[in-house]
C-alpha positions in Angstrom: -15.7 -35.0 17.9 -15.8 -38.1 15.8 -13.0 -37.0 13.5 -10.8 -37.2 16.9 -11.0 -40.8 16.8 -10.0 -41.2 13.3 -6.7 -42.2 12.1 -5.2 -41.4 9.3 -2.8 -42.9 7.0 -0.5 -40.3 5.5 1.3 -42.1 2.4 4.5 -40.0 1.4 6.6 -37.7 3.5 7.7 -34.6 1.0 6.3 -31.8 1.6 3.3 -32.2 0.4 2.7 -35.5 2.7 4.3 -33.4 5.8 1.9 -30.5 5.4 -0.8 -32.9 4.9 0.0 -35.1 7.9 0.2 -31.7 10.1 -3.1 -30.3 9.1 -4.8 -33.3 9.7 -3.6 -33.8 12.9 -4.3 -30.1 13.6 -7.8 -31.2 13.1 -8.0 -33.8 15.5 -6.7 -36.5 13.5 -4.8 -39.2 14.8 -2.2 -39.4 12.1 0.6 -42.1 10.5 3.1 -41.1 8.0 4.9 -43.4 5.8 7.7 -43.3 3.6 10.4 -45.7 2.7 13.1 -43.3 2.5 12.8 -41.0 5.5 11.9 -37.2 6.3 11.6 -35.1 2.5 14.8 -37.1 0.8 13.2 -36.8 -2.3 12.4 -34.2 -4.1 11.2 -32.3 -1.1 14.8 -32.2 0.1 16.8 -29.9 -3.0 14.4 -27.8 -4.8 15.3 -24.2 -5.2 13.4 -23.2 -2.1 11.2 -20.6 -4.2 7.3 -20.3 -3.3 6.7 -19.5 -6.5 2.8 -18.0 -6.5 3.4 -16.3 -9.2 3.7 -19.1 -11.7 0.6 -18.8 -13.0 0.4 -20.4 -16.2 0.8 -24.0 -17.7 4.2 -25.0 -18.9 1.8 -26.4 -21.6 2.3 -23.2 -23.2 2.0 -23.1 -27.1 4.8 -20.5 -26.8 7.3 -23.1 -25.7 7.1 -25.4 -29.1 9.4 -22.6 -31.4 11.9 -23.2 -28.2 12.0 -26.6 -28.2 15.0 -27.4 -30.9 17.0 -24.5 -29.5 16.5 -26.0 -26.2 17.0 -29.6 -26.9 20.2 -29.0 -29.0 22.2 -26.9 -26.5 24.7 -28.8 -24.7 23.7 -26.0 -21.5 19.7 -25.7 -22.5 17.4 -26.0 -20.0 15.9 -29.5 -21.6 17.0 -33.3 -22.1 15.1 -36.1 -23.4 17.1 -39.5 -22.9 16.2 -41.0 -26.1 16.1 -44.4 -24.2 13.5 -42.9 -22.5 11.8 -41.1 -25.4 9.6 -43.8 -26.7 8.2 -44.4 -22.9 7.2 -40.9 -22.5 5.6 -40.0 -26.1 2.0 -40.8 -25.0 3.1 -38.1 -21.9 4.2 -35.5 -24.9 1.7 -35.8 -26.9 -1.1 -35.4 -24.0 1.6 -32.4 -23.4 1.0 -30.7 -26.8 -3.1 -31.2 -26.5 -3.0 -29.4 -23.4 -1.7 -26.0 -24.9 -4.7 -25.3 -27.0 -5.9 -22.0 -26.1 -9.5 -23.4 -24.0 -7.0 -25.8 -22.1 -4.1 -23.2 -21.4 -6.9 -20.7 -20.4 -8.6 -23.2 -17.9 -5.6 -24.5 -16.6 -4.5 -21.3 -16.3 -7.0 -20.0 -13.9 -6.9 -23.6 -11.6 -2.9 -22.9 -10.7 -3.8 -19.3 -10.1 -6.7 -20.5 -7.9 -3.9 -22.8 -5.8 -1.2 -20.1 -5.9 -3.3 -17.1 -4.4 -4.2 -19.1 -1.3 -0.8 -20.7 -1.2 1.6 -18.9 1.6 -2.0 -17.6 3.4 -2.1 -21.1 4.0 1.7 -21.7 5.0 0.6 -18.8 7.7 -2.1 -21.1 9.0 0.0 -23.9 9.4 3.1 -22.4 10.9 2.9 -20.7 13.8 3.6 -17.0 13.5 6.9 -17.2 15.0 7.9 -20.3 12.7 6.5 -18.3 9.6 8.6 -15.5 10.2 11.6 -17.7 10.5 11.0 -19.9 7.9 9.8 -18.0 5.1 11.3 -14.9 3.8 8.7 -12.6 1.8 11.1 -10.8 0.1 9.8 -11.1 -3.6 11.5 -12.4 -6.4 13.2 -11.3 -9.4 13.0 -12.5 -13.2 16.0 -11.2 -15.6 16.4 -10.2 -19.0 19.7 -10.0 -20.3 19.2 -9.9 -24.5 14.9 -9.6 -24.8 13.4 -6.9 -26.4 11.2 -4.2 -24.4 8.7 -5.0 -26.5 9.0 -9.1 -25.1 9.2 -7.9 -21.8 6.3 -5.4 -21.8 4.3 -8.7 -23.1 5.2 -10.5 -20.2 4.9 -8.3 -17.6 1.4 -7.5 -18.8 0.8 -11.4 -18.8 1.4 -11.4 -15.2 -0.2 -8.1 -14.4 -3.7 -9.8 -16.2 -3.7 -12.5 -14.0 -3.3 -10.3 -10.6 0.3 -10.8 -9.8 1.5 -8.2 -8.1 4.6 -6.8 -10.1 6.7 -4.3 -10.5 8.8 -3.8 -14.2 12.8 -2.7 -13.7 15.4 -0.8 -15.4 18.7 -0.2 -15.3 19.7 1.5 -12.1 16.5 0.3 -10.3 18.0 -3.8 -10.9 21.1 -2.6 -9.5 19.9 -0.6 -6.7 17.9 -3.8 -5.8 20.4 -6.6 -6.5 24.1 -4.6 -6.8 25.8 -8.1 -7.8 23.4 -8.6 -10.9 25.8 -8.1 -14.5 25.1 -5.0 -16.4 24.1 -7.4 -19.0 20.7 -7.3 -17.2 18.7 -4.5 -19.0 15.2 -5.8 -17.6 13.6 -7.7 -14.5 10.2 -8.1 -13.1 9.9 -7.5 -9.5 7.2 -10.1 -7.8 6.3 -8.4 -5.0 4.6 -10.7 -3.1 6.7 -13.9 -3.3 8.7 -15.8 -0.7 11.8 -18.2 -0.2 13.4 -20.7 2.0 16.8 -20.6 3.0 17.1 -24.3 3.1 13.5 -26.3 1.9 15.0 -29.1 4.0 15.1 -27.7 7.4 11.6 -26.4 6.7 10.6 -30.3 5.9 12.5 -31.3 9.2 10.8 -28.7 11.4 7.2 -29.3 10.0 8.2 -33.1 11.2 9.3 -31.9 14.7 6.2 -30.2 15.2 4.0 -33.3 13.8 6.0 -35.3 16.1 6.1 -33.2 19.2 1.8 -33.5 18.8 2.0 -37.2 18.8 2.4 -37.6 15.2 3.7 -41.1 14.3 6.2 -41.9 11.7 7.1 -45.2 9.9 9.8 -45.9 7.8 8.5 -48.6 5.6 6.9 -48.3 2.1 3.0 -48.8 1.2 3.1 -51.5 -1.4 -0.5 -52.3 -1.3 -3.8 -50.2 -0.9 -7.4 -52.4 -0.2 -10.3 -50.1 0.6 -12.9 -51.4 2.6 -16.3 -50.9 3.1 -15.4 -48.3 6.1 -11.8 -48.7 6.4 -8.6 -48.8 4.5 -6.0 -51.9 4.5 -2.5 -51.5 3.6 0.1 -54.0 3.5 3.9 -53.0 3.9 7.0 -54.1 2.9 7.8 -55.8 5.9 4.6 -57.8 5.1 2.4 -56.4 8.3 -1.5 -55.8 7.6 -2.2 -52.2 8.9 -5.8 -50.4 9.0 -6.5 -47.0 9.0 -10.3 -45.3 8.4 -8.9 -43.1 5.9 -5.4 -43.0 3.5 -4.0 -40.1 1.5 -1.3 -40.2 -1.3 1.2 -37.9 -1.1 3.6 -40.0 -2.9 4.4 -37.5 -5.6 6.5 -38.9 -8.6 6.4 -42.7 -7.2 2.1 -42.7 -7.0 1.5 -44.2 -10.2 1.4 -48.1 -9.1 -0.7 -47.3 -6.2 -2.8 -45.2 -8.1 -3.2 -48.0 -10.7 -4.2 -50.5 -8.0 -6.9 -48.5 -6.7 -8.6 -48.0 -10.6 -6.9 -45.2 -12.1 -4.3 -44.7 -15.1 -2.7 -41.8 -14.7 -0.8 -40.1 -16.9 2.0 -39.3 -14.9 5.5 -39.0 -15.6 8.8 -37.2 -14.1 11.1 -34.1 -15.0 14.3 -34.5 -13.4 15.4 -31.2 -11.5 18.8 -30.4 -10.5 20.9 -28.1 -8.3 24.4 -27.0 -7.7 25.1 -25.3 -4.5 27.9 -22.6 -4.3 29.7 -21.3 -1.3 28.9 -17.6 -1.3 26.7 -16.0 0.8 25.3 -12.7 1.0 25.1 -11.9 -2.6 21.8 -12.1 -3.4 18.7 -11.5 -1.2 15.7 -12.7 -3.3 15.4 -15.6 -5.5 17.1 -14.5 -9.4 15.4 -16.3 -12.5 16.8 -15.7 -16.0 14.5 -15.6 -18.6 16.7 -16.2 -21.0 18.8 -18.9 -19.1 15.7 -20.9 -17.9 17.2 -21.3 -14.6 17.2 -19.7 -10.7 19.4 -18.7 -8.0 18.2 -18.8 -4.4 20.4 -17.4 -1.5 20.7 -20.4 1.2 22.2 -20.8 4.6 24.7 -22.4 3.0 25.3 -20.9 0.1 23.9 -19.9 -3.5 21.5 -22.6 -4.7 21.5 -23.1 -8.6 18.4 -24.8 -10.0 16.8 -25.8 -12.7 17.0 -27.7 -15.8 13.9 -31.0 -17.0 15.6 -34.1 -17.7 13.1 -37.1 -19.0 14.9 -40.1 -18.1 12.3 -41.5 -15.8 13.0 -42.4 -12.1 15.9 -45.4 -12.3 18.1 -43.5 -14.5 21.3 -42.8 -13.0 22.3 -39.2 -12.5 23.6 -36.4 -14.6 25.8 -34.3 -12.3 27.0 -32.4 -15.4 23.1 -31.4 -15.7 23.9 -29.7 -12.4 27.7 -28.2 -12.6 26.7 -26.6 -15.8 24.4 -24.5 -14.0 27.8 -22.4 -13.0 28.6 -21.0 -16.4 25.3 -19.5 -16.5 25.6 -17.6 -13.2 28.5 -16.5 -13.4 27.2 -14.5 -16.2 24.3 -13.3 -14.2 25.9 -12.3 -10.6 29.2 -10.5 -10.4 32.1 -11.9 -8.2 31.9 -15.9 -9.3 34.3 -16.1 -11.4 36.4 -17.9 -9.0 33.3 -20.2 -7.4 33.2 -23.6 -7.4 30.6 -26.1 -7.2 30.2 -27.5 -3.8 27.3 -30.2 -4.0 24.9 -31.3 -7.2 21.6 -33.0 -6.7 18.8 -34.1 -8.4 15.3 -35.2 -7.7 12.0 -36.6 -10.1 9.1 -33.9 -10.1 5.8 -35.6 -10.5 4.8 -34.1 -13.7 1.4 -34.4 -15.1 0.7 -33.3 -19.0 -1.9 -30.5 -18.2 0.3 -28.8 -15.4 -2.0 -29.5 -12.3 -1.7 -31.6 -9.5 -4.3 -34.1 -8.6 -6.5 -33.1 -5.2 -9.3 -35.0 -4.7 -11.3 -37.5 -3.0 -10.7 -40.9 -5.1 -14.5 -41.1 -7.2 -14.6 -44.6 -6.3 -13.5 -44.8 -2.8 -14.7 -42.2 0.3 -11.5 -43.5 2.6 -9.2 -42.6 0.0 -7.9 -39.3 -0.6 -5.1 -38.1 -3.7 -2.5 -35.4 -3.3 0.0 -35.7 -5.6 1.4 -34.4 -9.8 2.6 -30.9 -8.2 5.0 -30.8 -11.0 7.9 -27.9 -10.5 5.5 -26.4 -7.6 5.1 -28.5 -4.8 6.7 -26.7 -2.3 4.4 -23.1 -3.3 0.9 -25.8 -3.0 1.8 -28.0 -0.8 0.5 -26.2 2.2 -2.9 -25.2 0.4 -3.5 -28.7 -1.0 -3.0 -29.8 2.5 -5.8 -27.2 3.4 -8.6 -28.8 0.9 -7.4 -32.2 1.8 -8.4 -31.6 5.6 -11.6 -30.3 4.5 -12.7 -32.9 2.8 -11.6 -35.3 5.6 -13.5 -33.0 8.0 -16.9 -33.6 5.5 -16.9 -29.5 4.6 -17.3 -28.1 1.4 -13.4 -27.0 0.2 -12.0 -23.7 -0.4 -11.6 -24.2 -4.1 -13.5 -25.8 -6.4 -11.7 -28.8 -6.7 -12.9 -30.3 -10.4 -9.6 -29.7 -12.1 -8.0 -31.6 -9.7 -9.7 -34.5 -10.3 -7.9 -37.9 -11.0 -10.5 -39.1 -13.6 -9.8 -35.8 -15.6 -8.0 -37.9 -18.4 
């Protein structure tokens, strides 16, 4: 019963912190969350709501770099590099480029399948059943091809198919039969059967909170601007200036861990690709999250609407917003669905995915301190591992062995 007594400092409230901060205290954890700017108002708060378990493989892919220019130079691609910002992130691009050699693609292949198998298993154990059910939909989703060659998409669906994702290849009347509001322009999709969605990613935060809460959970607006592991304990130091000890701390701080990171003996090579959205006000015409392949970008149907997502932006974390980055978004689906030719764009947003150059996220206990734990570098799929990186971060605060093998997680990987 000595973990009971424990408390536990829970650095970061996205998603990743909130699951974290729940499972802990599911174990008997007395447990503190922190976080400077309230309940998941960061990235947490707008992503396109897709548990996406079947992403699979590395965006490190050597089959990007003939995309790149084409990608770069269109006004509506999917990419942007500030070029105020390029010269700060070429030591990120380059580490990018290493990482799709065939060995590294291969390995890091089989570490996000590893997290995204395990990933809404977990969601199961940390929701109750009747919160699942409510919160998740399991309803699959879709990727579209509008102008790809059957040979392409034979490729890709055998890619997926390799790596035990279950999937299903359509045609013609079997798209429409499944999604009636999809164009006639889309001559392909792959069916992912076993994928879910959230009709709003925030209210999941927000109820995740409520239930941490409702157990005694403990909540503190006010950022960590100092970490000092001791012998035993951990001392952190606010920005209000009060001294606060904990036995253990865990980072959840996703694009923003870098500093405290450094101060604790690491240099990590993390950087952050701007994501945005555009919500629409139509409902009911989709059921399942819609990806283009082509497009590079996804539709989720919301509570409040249809959710447009997408785009990388490298611009770092102080840049000022794009909201054209966002609004663009509509031209695109309104070549994909039927019926928004007359839609509007209700609401844009962005937020800084913590990005790391080999496409995994960092779970770990730090190699240099046993009170210090690291959870963050989801990159576009924090909301799919958040619940399962909470899972391996209670077990190693409970002294088991963890599920996975957690050595490409490692913060002294680079």
């Amino acid at each position: 019963m000595a973990q009971q007594k424990q408390h536990i400092a829970v650095i970061g409230a996205g998603i990743v912190g909130l699951c974290t901060a729940k499972r802990l205290q599911d174990l008997g954890f007395s447990v503190t969350l922190f976080d400077p700017t309230g309940i998941a108002q960061r990235c947490s708060k707008g992503n396109a709501g897709h548990f996406a378990s079947e992403q699979v493989f590395p965006l490190a892919s050597a089959k990007l770099l003939p995309k790149l220019p084409g990608m770069l130079l269109n006004p509506l691609g999917p990419l942007r590099i500030d070029w105020r910002y390029a010269l700060k992130m070429l030591p990120w691009f380059l580490s990018f480029l290493l990482n799709m050699r065939p060995t590294s693609f291969k390995k890091h292949t089989q570490a996000l399948r590893a997290l995204n198998e395990s990933s809404l298993a977990a969601y199961q154990e940390l929701l109750a059943d009747s919160d699942y059910g409510s919160l998740i939909t399991k309803n699959g989703s879709l990727l579209t091809f509008e102008t790809s060659s059957s040979k392409r998409v034979e490729k890709t669906y055998l890619a997926f198919k390799a790596q035990g994702v279950s999937i299903k290849w359509l045609k013609g009347k079997e798209i429409q039969a499944l999604e009636p509001t999809l164009s006639s322009n889309v001559k392909h999709a792959l069916l992912f059967c076993d994928v879910g969605h959230t009709t709003d990613p925030h209210v999941l935060c927000r109820h995740i909170y409520q239930r941490f809460v409702e157990n005694g959970g403990l909540f503190a607006r006010t950022e960590i601007t100092e970490i000092t592991p001791k012998s035993n304990q951990v001392e952190l130091l606010t920005d209000k200036g009060e001294n606060l000890v904990f036995d253990k701390a865990v980072l959840c701080t996703g694009a923003w861990s870098k500093p405290l990171a450094k101060q604790l003996g690491f240099k990590v090579p993390l950087d952050t690709e701007r994501g945005y959205h555009a919500m629409l006000n139509e409902l009911g015409a989709l059921s399942r999250p819609v990806a283009s392949a082509e497009r590079q970008f996804i539709i989720t149907p919301m509570q409040s609407g249809l959710r447009l997502a997408g785009t990388v932006e490298f611009a770092g974390l102080d840049a000022p917003e794009r909201n054209e980055r966002a609004t663009m978004l509509l031209a695109h689906a309104q070549q994909l669905v039927q019926g928004l030719e007359q839609s509007q764009v209700t609401q844009t947003w962005m937020g800084c995915r913590p990005s790391l150059p080999d496409s995994l996220p960092i779970i770990c206990r730090s190699p240099k301190h046993d009170n210090i734990l690291f959870a963050f570098g989801h990159q576009h799929l924090g909301l799919t591992q958040a619940a399962i990186t909470a899972k391996l971060v209670g077990q190693l605060c409970m002294g088991e062995q963890p599920a996975l093998d957690l050595t490409p997680y490692r913060i002294d990987r680079f």
